[in-house]
C-alpha positions as CSV (number, residue, x, y, z in Angstrom):
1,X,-9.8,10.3,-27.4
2,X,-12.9,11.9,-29.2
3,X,-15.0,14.2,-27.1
4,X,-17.9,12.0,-28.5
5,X,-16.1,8.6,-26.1
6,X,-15.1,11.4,-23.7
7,X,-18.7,11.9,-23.1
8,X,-20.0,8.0,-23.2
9,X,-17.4,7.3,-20.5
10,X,-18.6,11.0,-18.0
11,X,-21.8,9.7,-18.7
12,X,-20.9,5.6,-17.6
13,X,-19.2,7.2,-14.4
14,X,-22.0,9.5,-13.4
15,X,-24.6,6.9,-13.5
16,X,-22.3,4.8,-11.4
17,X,-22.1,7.3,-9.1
18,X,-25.6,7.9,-9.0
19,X,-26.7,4.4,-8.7
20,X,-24.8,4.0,-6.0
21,X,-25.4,7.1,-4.0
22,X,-29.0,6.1,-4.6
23,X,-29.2,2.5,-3.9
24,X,-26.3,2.2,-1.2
25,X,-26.1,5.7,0.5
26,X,-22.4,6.1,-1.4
27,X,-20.6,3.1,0.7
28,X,-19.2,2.0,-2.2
29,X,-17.3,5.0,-3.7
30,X,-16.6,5.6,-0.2
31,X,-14.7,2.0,0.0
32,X,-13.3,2.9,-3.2
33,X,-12.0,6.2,-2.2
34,X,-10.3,4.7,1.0
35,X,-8.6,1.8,-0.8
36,X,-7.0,4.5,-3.2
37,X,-5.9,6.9,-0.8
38,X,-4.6,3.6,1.4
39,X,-2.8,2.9,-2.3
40,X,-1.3,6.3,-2.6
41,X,0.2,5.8,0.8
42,X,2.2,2.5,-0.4
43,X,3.1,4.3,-3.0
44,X,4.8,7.0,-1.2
45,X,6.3,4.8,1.3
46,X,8.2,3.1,-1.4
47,X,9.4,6.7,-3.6
């Protein structure tokens, strides 16, 4: 990966997270960040 796509995709992600702290008070990277930590917990269970 070049550092130029490196820094397209930081920049994609960051106004993600911006637009949704701003627009939805962060419920969705919230959501987000429960379904992958409910994800890593499968995960485990079946190691």
């Amino acid at each position: 990966m070049t550092d130029r796509i490196a820094l397209v995709l930081a920049l994609i992600i960051a106004a993600a997270v911006a637009y949704d702290y701003f627009q939805n008070d962060g419920e969705v990277l919230l959501f987000l960040a429960r379904k992958a930590l409910d994800f890593l917990d499968y995960v485990i269970f079946w190691r």
